[in-house]
Residue frames relative to the residue before (quaternion, step in Angstrom):
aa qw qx qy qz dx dy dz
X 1.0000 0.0000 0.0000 0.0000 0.00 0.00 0.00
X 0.4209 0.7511 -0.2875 0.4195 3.34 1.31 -0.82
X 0.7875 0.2305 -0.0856 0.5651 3.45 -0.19 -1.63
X 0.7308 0.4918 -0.4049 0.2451 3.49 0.63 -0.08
X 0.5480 0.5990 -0.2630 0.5213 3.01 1.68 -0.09
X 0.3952 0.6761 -0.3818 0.4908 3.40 1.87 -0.92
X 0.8948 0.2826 -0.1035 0.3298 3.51 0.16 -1.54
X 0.7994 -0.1849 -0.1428 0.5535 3.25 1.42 0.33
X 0.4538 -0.7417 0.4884 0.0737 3.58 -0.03 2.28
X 0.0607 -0.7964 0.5962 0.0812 4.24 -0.11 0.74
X 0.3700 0.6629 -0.6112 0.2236 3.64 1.27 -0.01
X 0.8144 -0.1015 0.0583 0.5684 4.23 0.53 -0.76
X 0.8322 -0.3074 0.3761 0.2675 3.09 -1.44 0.59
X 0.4109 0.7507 -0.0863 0.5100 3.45 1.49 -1.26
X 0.8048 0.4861 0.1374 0.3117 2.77 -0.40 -1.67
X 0.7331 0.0150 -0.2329 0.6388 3.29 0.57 -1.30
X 0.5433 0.5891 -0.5177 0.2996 3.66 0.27 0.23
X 0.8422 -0.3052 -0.2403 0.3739 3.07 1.60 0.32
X 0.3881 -0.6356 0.6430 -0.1786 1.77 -1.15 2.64
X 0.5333 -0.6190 0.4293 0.3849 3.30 -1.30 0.13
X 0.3634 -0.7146 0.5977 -0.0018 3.56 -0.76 1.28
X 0.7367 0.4049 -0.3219 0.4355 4.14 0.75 -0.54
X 0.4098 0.6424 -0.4417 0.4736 3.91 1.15 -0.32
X 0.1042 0.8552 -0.4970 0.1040 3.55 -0.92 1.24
X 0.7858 -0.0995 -0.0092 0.6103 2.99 1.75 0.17
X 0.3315 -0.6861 0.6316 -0.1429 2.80 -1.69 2.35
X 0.2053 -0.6120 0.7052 0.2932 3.96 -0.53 0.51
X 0.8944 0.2502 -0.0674 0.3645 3.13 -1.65 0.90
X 0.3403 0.7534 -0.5102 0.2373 3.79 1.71 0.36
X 0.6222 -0.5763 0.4152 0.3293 3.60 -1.06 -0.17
X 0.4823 -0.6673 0.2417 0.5135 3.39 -0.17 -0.16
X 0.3135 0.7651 -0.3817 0.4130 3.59 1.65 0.42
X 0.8865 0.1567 -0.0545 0.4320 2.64 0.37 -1.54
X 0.2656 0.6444 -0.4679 0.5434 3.29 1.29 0.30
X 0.6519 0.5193 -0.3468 0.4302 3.68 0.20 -1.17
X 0.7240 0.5121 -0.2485 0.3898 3.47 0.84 -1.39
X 0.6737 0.5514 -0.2507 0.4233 3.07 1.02 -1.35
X 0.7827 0.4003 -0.2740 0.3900 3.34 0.68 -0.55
X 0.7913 0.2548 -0.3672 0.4173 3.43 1.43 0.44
X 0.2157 0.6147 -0.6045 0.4585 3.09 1.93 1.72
X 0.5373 0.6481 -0.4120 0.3487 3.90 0.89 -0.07
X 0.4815 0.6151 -0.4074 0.4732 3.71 1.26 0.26
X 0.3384 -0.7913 0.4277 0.2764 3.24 -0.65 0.57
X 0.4988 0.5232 -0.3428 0.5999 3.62 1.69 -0.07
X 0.1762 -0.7378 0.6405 0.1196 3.60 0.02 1.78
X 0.3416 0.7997 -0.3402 0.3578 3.74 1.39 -0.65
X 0.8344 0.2594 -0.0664 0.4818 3.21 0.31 -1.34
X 0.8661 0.2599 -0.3019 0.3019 3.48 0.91 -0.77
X 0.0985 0.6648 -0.5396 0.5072 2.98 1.92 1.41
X 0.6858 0.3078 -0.1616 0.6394 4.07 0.10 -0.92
X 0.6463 0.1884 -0.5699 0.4713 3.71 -0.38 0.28
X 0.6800 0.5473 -0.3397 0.3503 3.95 0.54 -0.31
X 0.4545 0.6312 -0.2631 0.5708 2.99 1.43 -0.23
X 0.7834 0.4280 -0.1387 0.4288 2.86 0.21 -1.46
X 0.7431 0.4658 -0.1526 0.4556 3.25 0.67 -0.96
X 0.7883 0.3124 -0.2339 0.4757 3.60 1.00 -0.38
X 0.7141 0.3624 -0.2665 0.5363 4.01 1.68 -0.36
X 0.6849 0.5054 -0.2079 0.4819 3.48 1.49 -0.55
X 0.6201 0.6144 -0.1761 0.4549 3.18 1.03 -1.50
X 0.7768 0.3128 0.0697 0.5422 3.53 -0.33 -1.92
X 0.8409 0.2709 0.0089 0.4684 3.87 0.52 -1.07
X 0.2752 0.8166 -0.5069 0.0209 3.34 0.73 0.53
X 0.1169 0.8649 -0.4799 -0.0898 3.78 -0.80 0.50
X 0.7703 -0.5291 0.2916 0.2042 3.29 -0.59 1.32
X 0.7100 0.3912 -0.0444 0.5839 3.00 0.08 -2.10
X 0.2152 0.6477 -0.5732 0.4535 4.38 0.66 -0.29
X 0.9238 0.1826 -0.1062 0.3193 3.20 -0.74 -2.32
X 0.6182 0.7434 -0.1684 0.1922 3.40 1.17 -1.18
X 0.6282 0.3574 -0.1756 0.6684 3.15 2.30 -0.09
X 0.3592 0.7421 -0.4477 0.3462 3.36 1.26 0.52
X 0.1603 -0.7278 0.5854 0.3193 3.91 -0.65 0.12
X 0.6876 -0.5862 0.2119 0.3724 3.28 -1.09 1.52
X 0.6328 0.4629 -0.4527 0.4247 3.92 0.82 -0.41
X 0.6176 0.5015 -0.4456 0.4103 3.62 0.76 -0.67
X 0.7111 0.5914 -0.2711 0.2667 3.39 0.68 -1.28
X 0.5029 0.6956 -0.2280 0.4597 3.54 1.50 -0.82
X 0.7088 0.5368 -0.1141 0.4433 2.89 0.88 -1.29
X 0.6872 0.4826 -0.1847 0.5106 3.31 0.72 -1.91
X 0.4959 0.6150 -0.2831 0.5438 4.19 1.34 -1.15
X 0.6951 0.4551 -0.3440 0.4375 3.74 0.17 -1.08
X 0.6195 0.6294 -0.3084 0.3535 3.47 0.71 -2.23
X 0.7254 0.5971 -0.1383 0.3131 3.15 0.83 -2.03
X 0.4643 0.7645 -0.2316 0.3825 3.53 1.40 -1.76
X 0.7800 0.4855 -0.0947 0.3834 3.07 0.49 -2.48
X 0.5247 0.6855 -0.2387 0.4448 3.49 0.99 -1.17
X 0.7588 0.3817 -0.1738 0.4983 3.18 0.04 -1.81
X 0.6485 0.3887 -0.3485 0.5541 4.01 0.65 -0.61
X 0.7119 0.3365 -0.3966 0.4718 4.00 0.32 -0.41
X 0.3376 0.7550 -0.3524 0.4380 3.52 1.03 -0.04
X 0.7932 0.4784 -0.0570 0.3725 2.57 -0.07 -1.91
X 0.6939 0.5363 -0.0656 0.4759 3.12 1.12 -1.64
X 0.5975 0.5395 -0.2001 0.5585 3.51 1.50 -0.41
X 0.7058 0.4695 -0.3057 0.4335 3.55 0.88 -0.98
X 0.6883 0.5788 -0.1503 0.4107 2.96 1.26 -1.37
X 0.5521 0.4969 -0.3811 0.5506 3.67 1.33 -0.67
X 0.7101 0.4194 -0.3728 0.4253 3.95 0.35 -0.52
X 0.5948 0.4077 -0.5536 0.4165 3.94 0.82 -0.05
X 0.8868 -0.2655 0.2203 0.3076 3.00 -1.93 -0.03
X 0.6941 0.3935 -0.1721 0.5778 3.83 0.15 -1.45
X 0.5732 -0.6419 0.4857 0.1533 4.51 0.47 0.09
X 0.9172 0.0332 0.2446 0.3126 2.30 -1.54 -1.94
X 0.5496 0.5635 -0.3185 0.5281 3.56 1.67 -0.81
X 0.8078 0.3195 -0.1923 0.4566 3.44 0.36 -1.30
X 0.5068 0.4241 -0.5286 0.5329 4.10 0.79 0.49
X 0.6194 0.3972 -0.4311 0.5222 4.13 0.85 -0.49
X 0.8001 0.2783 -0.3904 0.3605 3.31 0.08 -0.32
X 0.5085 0.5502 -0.4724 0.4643 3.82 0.89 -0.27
X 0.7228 0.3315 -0.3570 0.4901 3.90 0.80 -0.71
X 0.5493 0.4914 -0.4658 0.4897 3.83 0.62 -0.17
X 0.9249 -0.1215 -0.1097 0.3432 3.87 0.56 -0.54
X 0.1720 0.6980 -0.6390 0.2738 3.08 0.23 1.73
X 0.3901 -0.6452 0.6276 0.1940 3.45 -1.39 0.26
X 0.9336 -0.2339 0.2535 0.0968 2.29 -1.67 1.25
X 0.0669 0.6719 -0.6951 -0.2468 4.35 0.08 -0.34
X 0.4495 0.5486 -0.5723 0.4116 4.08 0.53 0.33
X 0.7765 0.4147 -0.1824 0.4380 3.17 0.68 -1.24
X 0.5535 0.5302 -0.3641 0.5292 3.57 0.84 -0.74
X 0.6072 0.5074 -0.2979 0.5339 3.98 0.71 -1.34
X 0.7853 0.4570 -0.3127 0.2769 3.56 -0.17 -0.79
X 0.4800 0.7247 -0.2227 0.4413 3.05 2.20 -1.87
X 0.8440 0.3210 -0.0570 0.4259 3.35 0.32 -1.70
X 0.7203 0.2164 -0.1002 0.6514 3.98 1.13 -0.25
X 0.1538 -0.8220 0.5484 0.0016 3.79 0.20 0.99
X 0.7075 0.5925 -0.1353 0.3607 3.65 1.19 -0.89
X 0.4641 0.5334 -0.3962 0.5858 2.86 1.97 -0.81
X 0.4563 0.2025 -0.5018 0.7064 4.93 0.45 0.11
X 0.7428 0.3074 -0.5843 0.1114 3.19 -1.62 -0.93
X 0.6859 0.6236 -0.1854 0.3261 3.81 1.09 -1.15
X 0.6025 0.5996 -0.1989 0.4877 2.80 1.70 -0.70
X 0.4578 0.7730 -0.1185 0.4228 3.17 1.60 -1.28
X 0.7806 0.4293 -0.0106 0.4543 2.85 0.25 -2.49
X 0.6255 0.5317 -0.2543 0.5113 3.73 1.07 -0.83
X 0.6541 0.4957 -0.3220 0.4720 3.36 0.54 -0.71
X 0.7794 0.2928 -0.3258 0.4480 3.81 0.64 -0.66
């Protein structure tokens, strides 16, 4: 649990953004951190800082209320960050199945949106926004 926390700390956003990202191999890791370890194997610690993110506050942990106290300049921003993630994600999950390189092109050619996925699954997080504004 230790080293898994080493390589990516979920206490905040914070935190796992930096986590260690260069750690590629544990004899005997869990399958957690195994997970991690194998997408500290990018060489864009950049990015697999934000697929961790993503993947451990967005992914697994989504919370509404998060965006819903955001002020619209933060939120744009934090929306974009997020966007990217969810597409390198994607592009990550898809590079570890079988077929690769095919199935990371086609997971990025058709994934939605996390605007659209967010909105799909929490409609209130527009209507509030909306409703606040008048």
């Amino acid at each position: 649990r230790r080293m898994t926390s080493v390589c990516c700390n979920e206490t905040s956003i914070s935190t796992t953004y930096n986590s260690n990202h260069t750690l590629i191999g544990v004899p005997h890791a869990c399958p957690q951190l195994e997970h991690y370890l194998t997408m500290n194997v990018n060489p864009d610690k950049k990015k697999v800082a934000c697929i961790k993110v993503y993947d451990t506050h967005f992914a697994r942990n989504f919370q509404p209320d998060f965006f819903a106290v955001m002020q619209p300049s933060l939120l744009s921003k934090v929306l974009a960050f997020v966007n990217q993630a969810f597409a390198d994600h994607e592009v990550f999950t898809s590079e570890a199945a079988p077929n690769g390189n095919e199935a990371a092109a086609q997971a990025t050619n058709n994934s939605l949106s996390i605007h659209f996925l967010m909105l799909k699954e929490h409609p209130s997080l527009l209507s509030n926004r909306l409703i606040n504004r008048h």
